[in-house]
KEPAPA-439520 format. One line per field, with one value per atom (N, C-alpha, C): residue in one letter; chain; z, y, x; residue number from 0; atom name. Coordinates in steps of 0.001 Angstrom, whole numbers, plus 500000, padded with zeros to 6 digits. Each point is the difference from the previous one (the first is absolute). Layout:
N
rest <- (A, ...) $
kette <- (A, ...) $
z <- (Z, ...) $
y <- (Y, ...) $
x <- (X, ...) $
nr <- (NUM, ...) $
atom <- (CA, ...) $
***
This chain:
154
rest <- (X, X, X, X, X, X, X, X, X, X, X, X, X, X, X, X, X, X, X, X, X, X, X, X, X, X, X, X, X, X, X, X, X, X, X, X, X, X, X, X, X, X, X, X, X, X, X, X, X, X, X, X, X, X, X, X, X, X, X, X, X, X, X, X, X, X, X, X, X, X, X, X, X, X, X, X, X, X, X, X, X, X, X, X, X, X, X, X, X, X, X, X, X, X, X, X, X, X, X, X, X, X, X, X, X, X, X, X, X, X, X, X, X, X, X, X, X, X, X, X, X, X, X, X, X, X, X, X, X, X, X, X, X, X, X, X, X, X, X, X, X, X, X, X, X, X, X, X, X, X, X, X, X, X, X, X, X, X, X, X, X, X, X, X, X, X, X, X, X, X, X, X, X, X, X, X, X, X, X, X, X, X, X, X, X, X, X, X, X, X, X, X, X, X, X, X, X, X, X, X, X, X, X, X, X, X, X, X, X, X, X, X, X, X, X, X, X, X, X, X, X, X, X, X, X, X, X, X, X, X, X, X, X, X, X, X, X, X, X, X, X, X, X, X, X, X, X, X, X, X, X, X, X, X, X, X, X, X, X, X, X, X, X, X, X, X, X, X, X, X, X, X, X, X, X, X, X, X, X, X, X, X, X, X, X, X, X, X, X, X, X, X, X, X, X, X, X, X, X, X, X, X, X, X, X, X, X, X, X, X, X, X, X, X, X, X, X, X, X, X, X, X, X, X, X, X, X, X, X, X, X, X, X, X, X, X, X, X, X, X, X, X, X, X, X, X, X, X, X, X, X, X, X, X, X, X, X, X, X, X, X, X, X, X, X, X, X, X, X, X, X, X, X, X, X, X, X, X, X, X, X, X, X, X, X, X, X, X, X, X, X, X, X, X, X, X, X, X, X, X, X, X, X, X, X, X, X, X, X, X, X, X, X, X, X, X, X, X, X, X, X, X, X, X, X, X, X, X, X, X, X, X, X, X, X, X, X, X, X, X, X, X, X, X, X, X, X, X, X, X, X, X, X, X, X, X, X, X, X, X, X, X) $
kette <- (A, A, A, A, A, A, A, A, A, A, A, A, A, A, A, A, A, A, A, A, A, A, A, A, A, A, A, A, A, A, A, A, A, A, A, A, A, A, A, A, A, A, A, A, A, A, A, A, A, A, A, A, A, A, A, A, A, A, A, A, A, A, A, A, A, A, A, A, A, A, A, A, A, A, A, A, A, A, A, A, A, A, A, A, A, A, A, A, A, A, A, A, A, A, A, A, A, A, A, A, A, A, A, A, A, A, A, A, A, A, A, A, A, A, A, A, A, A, A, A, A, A, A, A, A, A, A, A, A, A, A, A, A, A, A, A, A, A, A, A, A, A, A, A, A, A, A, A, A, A, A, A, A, A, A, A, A, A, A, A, A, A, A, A, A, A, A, A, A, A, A, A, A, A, A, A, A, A, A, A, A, A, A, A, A, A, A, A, A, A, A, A, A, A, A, A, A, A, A, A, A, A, A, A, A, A, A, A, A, A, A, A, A, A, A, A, A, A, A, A, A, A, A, A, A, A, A, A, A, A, A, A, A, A, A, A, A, A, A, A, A, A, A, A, A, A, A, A, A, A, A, A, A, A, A, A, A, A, A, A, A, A, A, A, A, A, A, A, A, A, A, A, A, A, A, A, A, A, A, A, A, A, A, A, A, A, A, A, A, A, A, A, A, A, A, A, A, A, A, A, A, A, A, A, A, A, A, A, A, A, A, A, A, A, A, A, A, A, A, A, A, A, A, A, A, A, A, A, A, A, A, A, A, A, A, A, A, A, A, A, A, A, A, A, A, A, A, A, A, A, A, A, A, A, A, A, A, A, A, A, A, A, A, A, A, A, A, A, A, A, A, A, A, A, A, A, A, A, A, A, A, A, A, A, A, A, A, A, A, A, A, A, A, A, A, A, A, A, A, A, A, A, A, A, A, A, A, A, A, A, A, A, A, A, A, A, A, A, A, A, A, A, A, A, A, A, A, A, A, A, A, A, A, A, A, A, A, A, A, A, A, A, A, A, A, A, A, A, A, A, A, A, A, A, A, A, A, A, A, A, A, A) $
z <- (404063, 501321, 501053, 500956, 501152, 500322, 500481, 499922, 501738, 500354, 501525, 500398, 501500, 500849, 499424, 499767, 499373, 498638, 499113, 499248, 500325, 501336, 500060, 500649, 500699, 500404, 498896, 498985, 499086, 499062, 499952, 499298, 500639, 501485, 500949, 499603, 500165, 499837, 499026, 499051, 498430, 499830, 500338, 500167, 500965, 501122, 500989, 499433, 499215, 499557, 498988, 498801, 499677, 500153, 500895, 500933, 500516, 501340, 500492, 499063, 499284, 499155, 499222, 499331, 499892, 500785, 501156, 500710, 500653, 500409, 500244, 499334, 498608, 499103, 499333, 500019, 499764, 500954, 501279, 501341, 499642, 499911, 499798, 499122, 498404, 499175, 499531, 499828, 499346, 501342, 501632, 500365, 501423, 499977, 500660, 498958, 498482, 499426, 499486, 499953, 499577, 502075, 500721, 501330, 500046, 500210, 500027, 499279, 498784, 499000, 500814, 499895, 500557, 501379, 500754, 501465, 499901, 499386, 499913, 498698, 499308, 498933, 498660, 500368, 499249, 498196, 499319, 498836, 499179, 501491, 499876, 501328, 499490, 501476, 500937, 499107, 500465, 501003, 499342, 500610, 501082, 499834, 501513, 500879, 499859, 500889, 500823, 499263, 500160, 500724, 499815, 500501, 501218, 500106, 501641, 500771, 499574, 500965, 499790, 499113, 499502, 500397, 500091, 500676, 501305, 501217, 500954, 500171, 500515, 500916, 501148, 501398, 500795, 500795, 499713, 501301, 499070, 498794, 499490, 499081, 498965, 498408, 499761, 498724, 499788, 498157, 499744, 498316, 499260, 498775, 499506, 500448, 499831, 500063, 500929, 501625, 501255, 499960, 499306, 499963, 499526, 498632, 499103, 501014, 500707, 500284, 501899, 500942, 500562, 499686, 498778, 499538, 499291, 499808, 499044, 501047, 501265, 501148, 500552, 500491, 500462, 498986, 498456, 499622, 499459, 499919, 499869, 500960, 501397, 501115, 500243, 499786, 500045, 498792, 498884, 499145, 500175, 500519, 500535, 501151, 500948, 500753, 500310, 498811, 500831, 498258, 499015, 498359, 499827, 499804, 499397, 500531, 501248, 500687, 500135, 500198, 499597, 498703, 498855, 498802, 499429, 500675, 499634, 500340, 501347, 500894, 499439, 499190, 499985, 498293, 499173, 498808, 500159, 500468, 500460, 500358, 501207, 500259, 499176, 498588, 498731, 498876, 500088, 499055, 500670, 499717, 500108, 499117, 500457, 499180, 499312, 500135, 499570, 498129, 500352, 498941, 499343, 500697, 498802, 499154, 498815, 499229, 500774, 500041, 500634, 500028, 498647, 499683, 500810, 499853, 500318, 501527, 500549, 501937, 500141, 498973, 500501, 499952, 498585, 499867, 501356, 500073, 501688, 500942, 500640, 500574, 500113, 498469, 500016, 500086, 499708, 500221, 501726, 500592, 501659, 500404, 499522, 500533, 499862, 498640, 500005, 501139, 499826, 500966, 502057, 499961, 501346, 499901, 499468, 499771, 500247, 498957, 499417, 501558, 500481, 501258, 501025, 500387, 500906, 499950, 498608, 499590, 500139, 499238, 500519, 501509, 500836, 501074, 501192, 499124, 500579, 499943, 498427, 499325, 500795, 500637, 500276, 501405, 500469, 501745, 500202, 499003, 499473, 500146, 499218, 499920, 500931, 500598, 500824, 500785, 500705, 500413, 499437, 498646, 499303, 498966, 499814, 499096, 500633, 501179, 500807, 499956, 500580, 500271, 498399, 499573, 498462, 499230, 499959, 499751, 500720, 501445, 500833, 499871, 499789, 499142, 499192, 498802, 498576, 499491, 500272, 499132, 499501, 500827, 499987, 498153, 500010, 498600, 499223, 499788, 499230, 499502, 501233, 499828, 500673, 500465, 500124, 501731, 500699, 501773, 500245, 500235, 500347, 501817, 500788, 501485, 500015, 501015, 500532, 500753, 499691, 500698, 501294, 501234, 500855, 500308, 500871, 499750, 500741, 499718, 500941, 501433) $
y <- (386184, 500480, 499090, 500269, 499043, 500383, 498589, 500315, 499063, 499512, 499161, 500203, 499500, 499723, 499697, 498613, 498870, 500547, 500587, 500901, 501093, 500672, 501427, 499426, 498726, 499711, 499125, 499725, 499119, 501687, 500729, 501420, 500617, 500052, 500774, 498923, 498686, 499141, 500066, 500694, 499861, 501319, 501011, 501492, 500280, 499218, 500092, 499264, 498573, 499314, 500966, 500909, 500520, 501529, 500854, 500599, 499775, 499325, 499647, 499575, 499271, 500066, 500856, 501347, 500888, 500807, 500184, 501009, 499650, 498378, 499658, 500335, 499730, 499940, 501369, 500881, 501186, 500422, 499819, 500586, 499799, 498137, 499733, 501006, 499788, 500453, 501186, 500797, 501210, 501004, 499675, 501247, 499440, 499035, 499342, 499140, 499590, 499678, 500698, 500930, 500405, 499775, 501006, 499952, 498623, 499032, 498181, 499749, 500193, 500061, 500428, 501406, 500521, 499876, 499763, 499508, 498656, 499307, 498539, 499802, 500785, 499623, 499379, 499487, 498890, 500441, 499040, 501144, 499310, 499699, 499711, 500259, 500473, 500224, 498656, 498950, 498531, 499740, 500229, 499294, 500860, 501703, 500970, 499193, 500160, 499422, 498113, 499248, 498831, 500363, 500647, 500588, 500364, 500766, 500489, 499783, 498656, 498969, 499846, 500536, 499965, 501808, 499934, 501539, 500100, 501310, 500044, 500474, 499222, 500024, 499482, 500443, 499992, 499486, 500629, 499805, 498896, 499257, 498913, 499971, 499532, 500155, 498473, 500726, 498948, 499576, 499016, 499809, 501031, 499911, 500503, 499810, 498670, 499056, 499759, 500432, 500376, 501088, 500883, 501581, 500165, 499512, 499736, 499168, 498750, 499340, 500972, 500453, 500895, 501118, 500596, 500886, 500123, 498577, 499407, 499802, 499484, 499773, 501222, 501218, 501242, 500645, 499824, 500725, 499291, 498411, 499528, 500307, 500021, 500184, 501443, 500905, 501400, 499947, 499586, 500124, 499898, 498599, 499097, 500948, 500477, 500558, 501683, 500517, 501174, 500688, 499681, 500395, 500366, 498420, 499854, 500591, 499980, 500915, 501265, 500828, 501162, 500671, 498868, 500887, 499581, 499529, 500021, 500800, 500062, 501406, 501457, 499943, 501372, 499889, 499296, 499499, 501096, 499048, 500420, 500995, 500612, 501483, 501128, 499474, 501050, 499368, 499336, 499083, 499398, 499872, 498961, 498719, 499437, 498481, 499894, 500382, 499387, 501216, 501429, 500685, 500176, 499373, 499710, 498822, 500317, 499122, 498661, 499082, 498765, 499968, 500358, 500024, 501198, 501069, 501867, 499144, 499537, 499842, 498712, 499248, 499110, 500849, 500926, 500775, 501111, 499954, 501220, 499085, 498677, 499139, 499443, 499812, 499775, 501009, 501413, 500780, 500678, 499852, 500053, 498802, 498736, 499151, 500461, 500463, 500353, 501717, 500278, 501264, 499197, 499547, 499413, 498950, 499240, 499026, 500491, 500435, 500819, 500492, 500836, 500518, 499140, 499233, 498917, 499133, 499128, 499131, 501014, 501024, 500620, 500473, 500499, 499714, 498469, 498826, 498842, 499540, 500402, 500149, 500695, 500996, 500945, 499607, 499233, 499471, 499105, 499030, 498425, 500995, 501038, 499649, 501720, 500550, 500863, 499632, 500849, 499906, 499686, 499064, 499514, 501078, 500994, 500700, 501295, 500592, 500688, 499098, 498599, 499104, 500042, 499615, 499345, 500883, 501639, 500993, 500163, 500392, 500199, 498799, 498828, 499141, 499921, 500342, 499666, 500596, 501576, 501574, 500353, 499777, 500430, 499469, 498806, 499347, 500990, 500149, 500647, 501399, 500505, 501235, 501018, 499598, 500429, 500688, 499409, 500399, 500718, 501064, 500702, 500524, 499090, 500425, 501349, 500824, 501732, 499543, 500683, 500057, 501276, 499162, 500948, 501557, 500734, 501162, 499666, 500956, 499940, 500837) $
x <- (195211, 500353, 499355, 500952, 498833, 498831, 499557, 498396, 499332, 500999, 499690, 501421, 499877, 501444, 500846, 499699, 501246, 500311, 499443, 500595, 500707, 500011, 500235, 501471, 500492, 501258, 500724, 499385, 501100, 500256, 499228, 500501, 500962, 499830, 500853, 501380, 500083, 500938, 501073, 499083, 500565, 500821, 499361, 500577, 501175, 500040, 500567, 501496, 500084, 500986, 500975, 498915, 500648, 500528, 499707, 500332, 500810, 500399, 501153, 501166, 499642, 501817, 500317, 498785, 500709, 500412, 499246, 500738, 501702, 499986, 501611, 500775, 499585, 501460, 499814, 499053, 500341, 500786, 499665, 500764, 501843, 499925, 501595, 500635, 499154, 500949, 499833, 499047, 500221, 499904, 499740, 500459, 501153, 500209, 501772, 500696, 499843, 500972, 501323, 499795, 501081, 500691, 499945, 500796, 500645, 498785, 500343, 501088, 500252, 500881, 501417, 499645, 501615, 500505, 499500, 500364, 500053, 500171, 500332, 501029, 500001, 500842, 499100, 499238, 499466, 499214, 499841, 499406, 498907, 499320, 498209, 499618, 498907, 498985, 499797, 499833, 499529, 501777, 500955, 501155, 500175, 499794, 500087, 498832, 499008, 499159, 501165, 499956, 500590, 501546, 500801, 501198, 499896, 498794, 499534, 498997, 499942, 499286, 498639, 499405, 498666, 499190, 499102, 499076, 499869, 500596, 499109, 498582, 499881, 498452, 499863, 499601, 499748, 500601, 501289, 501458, 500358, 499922, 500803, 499997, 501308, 500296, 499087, 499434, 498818, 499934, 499663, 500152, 499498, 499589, 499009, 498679, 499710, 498588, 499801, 500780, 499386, 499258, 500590, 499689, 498658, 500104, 498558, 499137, 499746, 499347, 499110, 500904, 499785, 499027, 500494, 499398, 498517, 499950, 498889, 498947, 500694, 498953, 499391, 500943, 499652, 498845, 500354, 499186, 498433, 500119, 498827, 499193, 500754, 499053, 499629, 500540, 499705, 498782, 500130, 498699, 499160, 499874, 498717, 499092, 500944, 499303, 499983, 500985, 499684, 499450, 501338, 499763, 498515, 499816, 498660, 498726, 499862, 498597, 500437, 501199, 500016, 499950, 500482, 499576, 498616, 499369, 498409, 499745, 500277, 499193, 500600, 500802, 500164, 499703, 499871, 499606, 498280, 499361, 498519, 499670, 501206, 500091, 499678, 500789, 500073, 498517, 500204, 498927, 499022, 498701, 498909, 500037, 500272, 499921, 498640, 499052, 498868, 499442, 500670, 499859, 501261, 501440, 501254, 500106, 500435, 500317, 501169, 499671, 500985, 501679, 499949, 501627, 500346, 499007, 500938, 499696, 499205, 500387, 501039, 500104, 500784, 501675, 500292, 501121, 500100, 499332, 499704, 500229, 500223, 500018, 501565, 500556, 501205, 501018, 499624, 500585, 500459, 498586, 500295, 500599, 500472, 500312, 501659, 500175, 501258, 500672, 498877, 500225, 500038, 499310, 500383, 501056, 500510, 500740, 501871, 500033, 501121, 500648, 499555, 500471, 500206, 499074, 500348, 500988, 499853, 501247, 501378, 500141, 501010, 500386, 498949, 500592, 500390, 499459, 500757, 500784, 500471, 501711, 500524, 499866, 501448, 499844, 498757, 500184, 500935, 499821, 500639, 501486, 500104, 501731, 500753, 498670, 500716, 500896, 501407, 501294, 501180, 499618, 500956, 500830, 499068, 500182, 501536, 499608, 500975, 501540, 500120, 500755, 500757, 499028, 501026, 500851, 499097, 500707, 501325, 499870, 501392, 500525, 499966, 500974, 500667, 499192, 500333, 499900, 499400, 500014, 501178, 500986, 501415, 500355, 499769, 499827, 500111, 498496, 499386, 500273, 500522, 499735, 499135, 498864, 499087, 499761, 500718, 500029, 501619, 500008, 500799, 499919, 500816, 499532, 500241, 499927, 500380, 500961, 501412, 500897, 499762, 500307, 499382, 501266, 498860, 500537, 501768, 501226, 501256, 499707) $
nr <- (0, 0, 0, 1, 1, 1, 2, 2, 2, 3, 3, 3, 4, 4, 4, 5, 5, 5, 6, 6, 6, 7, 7, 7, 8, 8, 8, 9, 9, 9, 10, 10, 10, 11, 11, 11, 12, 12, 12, 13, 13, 13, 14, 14, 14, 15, 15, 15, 16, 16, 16, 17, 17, 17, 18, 18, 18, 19, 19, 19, 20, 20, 20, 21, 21, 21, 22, 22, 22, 23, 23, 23, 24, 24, 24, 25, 25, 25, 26, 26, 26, 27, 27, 27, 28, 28, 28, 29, 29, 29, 30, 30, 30, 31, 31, 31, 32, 32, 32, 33, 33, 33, 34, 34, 34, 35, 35, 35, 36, 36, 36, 37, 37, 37, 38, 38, 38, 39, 39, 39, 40, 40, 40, 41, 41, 41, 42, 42, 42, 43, 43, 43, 44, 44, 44, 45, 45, 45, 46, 46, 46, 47, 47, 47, 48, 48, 48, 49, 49, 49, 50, 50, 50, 51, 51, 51, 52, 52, 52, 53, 53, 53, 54, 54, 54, 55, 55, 55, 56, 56, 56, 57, 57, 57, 58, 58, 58, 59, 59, 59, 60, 60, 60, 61, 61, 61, 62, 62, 62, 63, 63, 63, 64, 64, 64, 65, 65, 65, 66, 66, 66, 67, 67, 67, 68, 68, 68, 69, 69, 69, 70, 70, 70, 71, 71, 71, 72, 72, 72, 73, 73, 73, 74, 74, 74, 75, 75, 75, 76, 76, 76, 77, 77, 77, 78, 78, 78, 79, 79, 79, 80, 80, 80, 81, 81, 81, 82, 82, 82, 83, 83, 83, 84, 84, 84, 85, 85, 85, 86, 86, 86, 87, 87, 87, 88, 88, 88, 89, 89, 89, 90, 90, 90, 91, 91, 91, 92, 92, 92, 93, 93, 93, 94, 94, 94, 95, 95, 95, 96, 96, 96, 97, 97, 97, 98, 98, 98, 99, 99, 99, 100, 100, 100, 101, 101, 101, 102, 102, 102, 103, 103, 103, 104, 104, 104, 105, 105, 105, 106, 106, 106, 107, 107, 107, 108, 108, 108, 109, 109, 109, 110, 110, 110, 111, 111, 111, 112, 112, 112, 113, 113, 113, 114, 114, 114, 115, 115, 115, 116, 116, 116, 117, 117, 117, 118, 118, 118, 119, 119, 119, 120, 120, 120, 121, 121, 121, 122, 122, 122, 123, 123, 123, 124, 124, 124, 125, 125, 125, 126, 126, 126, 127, 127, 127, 128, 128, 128, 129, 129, 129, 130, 130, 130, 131, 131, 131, 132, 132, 132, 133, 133, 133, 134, 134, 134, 135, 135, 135, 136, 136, 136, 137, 137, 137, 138, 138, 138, 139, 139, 139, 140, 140, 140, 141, 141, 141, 142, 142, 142, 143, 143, 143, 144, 144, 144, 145, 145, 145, 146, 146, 146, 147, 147, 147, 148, 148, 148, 149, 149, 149, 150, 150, 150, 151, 151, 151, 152, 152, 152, 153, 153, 153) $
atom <- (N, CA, C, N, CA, C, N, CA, C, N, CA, C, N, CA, C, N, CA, C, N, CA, C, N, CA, C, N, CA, C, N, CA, C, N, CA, C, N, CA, C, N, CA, C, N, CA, C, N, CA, C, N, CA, C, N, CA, C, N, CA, C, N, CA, C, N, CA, C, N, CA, C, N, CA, C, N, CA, C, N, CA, C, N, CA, C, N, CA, C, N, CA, C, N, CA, C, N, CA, C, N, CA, C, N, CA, C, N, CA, C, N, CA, C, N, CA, C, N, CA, C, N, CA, C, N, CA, C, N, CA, C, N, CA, C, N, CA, C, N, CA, C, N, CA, C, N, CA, C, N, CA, C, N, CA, C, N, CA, C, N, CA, C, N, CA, C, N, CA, C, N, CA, C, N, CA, C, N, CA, C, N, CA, C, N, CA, C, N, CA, C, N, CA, C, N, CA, C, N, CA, C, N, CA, C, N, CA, C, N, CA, C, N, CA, C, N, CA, C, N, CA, C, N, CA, C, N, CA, C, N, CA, C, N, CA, C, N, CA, C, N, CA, C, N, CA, C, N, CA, C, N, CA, C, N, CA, C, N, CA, C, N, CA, C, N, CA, C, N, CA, C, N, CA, C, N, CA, C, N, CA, C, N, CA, C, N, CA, C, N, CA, C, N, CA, C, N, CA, C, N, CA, C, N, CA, C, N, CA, C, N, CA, C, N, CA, C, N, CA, C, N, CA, C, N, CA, C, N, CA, C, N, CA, C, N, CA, C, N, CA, C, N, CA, C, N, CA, C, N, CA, C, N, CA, C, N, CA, C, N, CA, C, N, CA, C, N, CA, C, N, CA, C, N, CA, C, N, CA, C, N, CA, C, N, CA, C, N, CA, C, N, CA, C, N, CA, C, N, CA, C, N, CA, C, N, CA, C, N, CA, C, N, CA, C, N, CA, C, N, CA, C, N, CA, C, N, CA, C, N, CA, C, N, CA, C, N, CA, C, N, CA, C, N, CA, C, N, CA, C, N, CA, C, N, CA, C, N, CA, C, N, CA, C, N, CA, C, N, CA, C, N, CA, C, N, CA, C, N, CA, C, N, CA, C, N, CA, C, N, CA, C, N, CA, C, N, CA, C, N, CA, C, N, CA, C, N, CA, C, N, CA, C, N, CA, C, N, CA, C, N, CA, C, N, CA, C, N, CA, C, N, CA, C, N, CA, C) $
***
């Protein structure tokens, strides 16, 4: 586990790399691949994505590896400065470092990191692609199936 700075950001670095690409491509494919799929026709997630111009984010259809690379930045930097000294501090909160075993505070450490983490990154995801979501539906729901306007009253 880390044990100085420059250890505690090539860890954050390392966690953070693989983090972010799961959370993208979980995002793409297991909870918009299938939609991607049928509103485009297409019969891969990779070719729906590619069909419709890549991912929005932040008012613009963007690659994959914009998406990932963006994302990689938001959340390295959220670690660095907010992750990491809040899940010490609340690590310590529950535990004394000096009468816990290393591993049980370092597992108490990674676990608040994931408890503060988790929420944040998700709410920069849904900042990144708030408005799009209303729009694309009353577009392309009709597709699907899924948006039925109210015919107004006679």
């Amino acid at each position: 586990m880390p044990r100085n700075q420059f250890q505690r950001i090539v860890f954050a670095l390392l966690t953070v790399i693989v983090t972010v690409h799961a959370y993208v491509f979980y995002s793409l494919y297991v909870v918009n691949g299938s939609l991607l799929m049928q509103l485009t026709g297409e019969g891969s997630v990779l070719k729906a994505v590619k069909h419709q111009g890549g991912v929005y984010m932040f008012g613009n259809m963007l690659p994959i590896w914009a998406v990932v690379l963006v994302e990689f930045c938001f959340a390295f930097a959220l670690e660095c400065s907010v992750g990491s000294p809040l899940s010490f501090r609340l690590a310590r909160r529950m535990f004394d470092p000096r009468k816990t075993h290393p591993m049980i505070f370092e597992t108490v450490i990674i676990c608040s990191t994931v408890l503060i983490m988790c929420p944040c990154m998700s709410l920069i995801a849904a900042a990144g692609r708030a408005g799009r979501h209303r729009r694309y539906i009353a577009q392309n729901g009709r597709i699907a199936g899924r948006y039925r306007p109210r015919t107004p009253p006679a």
